[in-house]
C-alpha positions as CSV (number, residue, x, y, z in Angstrom):
1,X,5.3,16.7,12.9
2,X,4.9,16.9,17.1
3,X,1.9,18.7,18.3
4,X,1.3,18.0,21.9
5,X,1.2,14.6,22.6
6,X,1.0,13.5,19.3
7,X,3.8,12.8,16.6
8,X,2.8,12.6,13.0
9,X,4.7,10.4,10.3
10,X,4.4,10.8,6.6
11,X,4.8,8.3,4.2
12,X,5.2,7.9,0.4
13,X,6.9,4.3,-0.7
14,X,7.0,3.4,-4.7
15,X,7.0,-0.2,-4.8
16,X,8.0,-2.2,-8.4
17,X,6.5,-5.7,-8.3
18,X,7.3,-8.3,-11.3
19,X,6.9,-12.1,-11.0
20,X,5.3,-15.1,-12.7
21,X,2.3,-17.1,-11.9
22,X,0.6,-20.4,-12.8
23,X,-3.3,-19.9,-13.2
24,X,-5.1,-22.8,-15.2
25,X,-2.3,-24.3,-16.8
26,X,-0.9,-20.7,-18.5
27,X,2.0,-18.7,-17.2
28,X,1.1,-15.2,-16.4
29,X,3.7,-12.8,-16.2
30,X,3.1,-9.6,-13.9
31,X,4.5,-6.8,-13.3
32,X,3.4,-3.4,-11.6
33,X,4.1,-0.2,-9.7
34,X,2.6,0.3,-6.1
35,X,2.8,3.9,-4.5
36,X,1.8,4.6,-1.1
37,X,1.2,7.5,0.5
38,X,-0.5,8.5,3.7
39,X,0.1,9.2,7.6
40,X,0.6,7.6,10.7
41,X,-0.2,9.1,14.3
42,X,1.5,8.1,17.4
43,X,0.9,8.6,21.4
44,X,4.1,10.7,22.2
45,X,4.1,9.4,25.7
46,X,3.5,6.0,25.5
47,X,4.4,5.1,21.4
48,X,1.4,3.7,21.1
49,X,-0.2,3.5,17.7
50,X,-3.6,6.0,17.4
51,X,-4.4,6.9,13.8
52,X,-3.4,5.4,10.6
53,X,-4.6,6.3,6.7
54,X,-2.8,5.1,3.8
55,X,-3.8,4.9,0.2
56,X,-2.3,2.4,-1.9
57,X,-2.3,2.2,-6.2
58,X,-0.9,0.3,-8.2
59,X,-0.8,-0.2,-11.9
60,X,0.5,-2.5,-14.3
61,X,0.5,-5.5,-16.7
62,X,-0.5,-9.3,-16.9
63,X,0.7,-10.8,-19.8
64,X,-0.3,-14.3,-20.9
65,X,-0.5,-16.1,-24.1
66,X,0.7,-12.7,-26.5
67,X,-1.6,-10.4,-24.6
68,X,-0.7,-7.8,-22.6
69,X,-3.8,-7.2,-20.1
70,X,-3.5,-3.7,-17.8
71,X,-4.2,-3.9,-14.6
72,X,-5.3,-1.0,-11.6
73,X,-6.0,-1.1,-8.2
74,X,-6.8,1.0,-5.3
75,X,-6.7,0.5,-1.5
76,X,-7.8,2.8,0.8
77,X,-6.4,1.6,4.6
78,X,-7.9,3.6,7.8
79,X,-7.4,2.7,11.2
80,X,-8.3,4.3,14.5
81,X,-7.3,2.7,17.8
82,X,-8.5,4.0,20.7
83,X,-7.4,3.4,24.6
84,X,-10.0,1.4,26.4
């Protein structure tokens, strides 16, 4: 989206994340989905970076030893630069 001197980028990326781990001695096995969606705002005129939100959740498995443990998370990103 352009409005004025501001362009406007959109973003959604699914992410699929598996890989193994040592943590005291086990082997933990993960595997999750990350999706991302959220905006970033750009100074037309010079390119320059000024706004950024993105929220980030993922959700998956750890499995060690037999168990299969689920696993969420949440990340809220916000970012304002301004010109000094």
């Amino acid at each position: 989206d352009i409005k004025g001197d501001e362009l406007s980028v959109n973003i959604i990326s699914i992410e699929a994340k598996s890989f193994t781990r040592e943590q005291q001695g086990m082997e933990v096995l993960v595997s999750m989905q990350v999706k991302s969606t959220g905006d970033w705002v750009y100074e037309k005129s010079t390119g320059m970076l000024k706004q950024t939100n993105v929220v980030a959740e993922a959700a998956g498995t750890a499995e060690v030893m037999g168990m299969s443990i689920p696993m969420t998370n949440k990340t809220t990103t916000a970012v304002t630069v301004k010109k000094m």
